[in-house]
C-alpha positions in Angstrom: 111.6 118.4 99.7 107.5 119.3 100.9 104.2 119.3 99.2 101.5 120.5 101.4 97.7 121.0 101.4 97.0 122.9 104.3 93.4 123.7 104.0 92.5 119.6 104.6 92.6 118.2 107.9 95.2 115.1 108.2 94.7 112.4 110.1 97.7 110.8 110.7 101.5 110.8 109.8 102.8 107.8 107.9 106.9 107.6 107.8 109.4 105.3 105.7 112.7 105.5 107.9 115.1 104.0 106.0 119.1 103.9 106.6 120.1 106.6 105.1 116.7 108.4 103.9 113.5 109.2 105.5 110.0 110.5 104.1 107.0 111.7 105.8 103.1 111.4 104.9 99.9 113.3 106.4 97.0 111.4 105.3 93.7 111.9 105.9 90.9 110.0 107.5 90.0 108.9 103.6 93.2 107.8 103.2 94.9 110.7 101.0 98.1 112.2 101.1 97.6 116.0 102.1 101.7 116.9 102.8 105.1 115.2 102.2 108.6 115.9 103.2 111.8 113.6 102.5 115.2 114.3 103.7 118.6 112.5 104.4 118.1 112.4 107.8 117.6 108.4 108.2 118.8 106.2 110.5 122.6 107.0 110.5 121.4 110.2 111.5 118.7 109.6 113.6 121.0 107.7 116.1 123.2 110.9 116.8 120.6 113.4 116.2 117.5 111.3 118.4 114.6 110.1 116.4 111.9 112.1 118.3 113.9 115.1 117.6 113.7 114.6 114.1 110.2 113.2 113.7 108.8 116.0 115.6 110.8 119.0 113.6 109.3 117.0 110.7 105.8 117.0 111.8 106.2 120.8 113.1 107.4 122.2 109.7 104.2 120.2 108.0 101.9 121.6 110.7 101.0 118.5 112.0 98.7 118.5 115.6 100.8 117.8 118.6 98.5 114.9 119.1 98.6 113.5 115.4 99.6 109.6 115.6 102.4 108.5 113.4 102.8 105.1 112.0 106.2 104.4 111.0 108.1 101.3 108.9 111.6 100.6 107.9 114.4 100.7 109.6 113.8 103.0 112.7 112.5 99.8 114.3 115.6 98.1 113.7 117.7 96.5 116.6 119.7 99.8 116.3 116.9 101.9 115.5 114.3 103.4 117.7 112.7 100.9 118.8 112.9 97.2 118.2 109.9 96.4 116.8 109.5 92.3 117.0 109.7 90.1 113.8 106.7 88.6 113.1 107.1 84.9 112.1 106.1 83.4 108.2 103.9 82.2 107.2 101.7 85.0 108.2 98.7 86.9 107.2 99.6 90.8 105.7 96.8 92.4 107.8 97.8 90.4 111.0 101.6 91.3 110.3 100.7 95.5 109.8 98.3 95.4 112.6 101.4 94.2 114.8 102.8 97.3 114.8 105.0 98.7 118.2 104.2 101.4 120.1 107.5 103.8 121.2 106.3 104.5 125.0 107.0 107.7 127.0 105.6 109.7 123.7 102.9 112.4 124.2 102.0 111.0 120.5 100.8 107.3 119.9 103.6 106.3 117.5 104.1 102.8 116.4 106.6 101.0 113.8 105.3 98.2 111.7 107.4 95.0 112.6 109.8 93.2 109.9 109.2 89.3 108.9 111.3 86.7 110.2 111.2 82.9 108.5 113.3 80.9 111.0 114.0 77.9 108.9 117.1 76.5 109.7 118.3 75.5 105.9 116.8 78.9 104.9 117.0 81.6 107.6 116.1 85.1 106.7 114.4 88.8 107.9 113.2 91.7 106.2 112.3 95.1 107.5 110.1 97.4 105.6 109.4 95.5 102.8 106.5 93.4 104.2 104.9 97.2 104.2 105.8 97.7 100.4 103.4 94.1 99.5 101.0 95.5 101.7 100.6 98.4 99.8 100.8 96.4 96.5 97.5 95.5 95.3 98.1 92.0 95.5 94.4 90.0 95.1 93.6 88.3 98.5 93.1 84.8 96.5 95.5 82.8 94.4 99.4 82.5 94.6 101.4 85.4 94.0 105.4 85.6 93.4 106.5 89.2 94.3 110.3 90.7 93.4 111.6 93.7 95.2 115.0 94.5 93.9 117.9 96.5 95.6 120.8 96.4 97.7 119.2 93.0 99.0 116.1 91.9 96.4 113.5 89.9 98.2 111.5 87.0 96.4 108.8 86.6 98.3 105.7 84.1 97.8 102.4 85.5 98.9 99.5 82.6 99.0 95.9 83.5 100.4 97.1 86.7 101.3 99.5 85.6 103.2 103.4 85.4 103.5 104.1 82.1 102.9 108.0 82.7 102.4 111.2 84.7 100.8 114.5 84.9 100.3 117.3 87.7 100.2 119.5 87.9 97.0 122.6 90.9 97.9 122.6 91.9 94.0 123.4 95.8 94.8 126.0 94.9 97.3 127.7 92.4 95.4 128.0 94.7 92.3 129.2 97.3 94.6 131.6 95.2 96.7 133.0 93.6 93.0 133.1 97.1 91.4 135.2 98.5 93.9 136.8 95.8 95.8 137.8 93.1 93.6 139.8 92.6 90.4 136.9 94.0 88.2 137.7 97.4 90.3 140.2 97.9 86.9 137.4 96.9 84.1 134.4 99.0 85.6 136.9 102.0 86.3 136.0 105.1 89.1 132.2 105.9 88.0 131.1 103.7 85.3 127.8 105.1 84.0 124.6 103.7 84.5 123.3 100.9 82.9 120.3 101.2 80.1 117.9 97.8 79.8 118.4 98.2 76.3 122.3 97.5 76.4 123.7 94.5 74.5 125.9 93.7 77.2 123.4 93.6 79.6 121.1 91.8 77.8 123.9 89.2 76.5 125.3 88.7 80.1 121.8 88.4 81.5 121.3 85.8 79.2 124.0 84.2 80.0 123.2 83.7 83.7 120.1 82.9 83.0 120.8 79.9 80.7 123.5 78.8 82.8 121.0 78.5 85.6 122.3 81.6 87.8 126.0 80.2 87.8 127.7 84.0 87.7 130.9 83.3 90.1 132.5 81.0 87.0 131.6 84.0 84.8 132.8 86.8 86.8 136.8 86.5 85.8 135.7 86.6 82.0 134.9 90.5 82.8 138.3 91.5 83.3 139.5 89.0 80.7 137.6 90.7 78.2 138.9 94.0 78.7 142.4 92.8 78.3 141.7 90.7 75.1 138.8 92.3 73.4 138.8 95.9 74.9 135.6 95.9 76.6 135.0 99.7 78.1 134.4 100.1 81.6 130.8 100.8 80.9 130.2 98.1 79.3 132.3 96.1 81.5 129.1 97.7 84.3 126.7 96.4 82.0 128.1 92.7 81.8 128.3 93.0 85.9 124.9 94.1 86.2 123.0 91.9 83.7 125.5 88.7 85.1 124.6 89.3 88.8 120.5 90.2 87.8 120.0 87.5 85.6 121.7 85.4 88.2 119.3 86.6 90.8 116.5 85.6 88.7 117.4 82.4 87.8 118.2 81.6 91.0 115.1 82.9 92.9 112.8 80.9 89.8 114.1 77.8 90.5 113.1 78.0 94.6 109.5 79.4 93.8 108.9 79.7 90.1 106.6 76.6 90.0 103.5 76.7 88.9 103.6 80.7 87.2 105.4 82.5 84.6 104.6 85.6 86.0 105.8 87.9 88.8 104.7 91.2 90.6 107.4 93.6 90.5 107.8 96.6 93.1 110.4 99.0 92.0 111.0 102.4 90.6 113.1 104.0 88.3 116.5 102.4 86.4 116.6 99.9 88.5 113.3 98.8 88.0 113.2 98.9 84.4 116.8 97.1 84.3 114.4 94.0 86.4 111.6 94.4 83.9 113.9 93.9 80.9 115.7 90.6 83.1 112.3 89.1 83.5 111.4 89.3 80.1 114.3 87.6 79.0 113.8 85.2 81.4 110.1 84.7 80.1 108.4 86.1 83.1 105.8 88.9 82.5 105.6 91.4 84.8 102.9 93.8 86.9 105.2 96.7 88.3 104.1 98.4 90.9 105.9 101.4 91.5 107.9 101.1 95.1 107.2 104.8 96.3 103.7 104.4 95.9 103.2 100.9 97.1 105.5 101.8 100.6 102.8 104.7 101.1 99.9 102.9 100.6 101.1 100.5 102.8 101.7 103.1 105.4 97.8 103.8 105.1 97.0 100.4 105.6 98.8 99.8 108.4 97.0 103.0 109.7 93.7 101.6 109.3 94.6 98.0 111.0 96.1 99.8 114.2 93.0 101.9 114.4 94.8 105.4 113.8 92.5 105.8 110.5 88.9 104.5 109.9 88.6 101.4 107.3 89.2 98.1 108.0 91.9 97.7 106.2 93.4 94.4 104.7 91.4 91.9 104.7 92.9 88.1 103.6 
């Protein structure tokens, strides 16, 4: 997929490399998007095809200059990516942590991958990659303390104070319901391709609510799934549903009790179903939520790294 704007003059490319997807920017010097492209050529595919080869047929079918610098996030500075970009140690400040970013040598272009977070508590150990860029680019006020949720395969909590990343945690939500769903005994209650889950379903909800009062306890609850579709006929949809709501309200419950002091509210970055299957879970958790939409808050990001690595003019974050 492309949009383009030819007739502006870009400044620089920003590029979310994930595993199995990658999307490309050209913003200008005010910090608009002027072109995009997205394909499924990701990591995976990057590591057989060569990452400069597919960055630069990229940039060439957006028309980017041959001397155009590219700032990149996500996986393609993985320790089987590109480049290794370094973990930055928590707590640290957002700015400091984008302005970090790696530069790939032996490139005619200055191209540079924004560095994952790395909290090296021994009780709590834990990385992310690419989704320090996503809080960068999510509005959060420089002042005051700020609980952020950013749900997928593996949700991140993480707890932003004085602009700054004080902590987080990992919850594996999507791969748990995929491992179950296909690779446990609920393999014969959520069938082949269950269909996806509404917020408004009553199994969702009533599961959800079920880990949540039970203070995220799901693996005694987990069995009752398949029980219930040999005593009570539960559908394999539905059967989805109690999975899903079980294993999100879980998540929440869990991830409240390790930072929810002091706040019943939480800033949520996330598109789509899943998003709005979190903003139902936090509302019957009694947490209201600011969503800010994860497309937008990974390019935004992008442009701020930009400007703190000098590629763009602006200052950038400041904390």
């Amino acid at each position: 997929m492309s949009l383009a704007l030819p007739s502006e003059a870009s400044a620089v490319a920003a590029v979310d490399w994930g595993t199995t997807r990658l999307r490309v920017w050209l913003v200008n010097e005010a910090g608009n998007v002027l072109a995009e492209r997205r394909g499924d050529d990701g990591l995976i595919t990057a590591q057989a095809a060569g990452f400069s080869t597919i960055l630069e047929g990229h940039l060439a079918a957006m028309g980017a200059p041959e001397a155009m610098p590219v700032i990149i996030c996500g996986m393609a500075g993985s320790r089987q990516g590109w480049l290794e970009a370094p973990y930055v140690t928590v707590p640290a400040p957002i700015g400091a942590i984008l302005a970090g970013a790696a530069r790939i040598p032996g490139q005619r272009r200055d191209i540079r991958i924004v560095p994952g977070l790395a909290q090296r508590q021994t009780d709590a150990p834990d990385v992310m990659r690419g989704e320090e860029t996503q809080l960068a680019g999510a509005g959060l006020p420089a002042k005051g303390r700020h609980l952020v949720c950013m749900p997928g395969t593996h949700s991140k909590w993480v707890l932003v104070e004085g602009g700054a990343v004080a902590g987080f945690g990992t919850w594996p939500t999507g791969e748990l319901f995929s491992v179950l769903a296909a690779h446990s005994i609920l393999r014969h209650s959520l069938g082949e391709q269950p269909q996806p889950v509404a917020p408004g379903n009553p199994f969702f909800r009533r599961w959800c609510e079920t880990a949540l009062a039970e203070g995220g306890d799901v693996t005694s609850r987990l069995f009752s799934i398949r029980a219930a579709g040999l005593l009570h006929d539960l559908k394999p949809d539905d059967a989805a549903a109690c999975l899903s709501g079980l294993l999100i309200g879980g998540e929440i419950a869990s991830a409240s009790r390790r930072y929810g002091e002091g706040g019943s509210s939480v800033v949520l970055i996330a598109s789509g179903a899943l998003g709005a299957l979190y903003t139902e879970a936090l509302g019957l958790a009694g947490l209201a939520d600011r969503t800010v939409d994860a497309d937008e808050a990974v390019r935004a990001g992008l442009i701020e790294a930009a400007r703190e690595n000098g590629m763009i003019a602006g200052s950038g974050i400041v904390a």
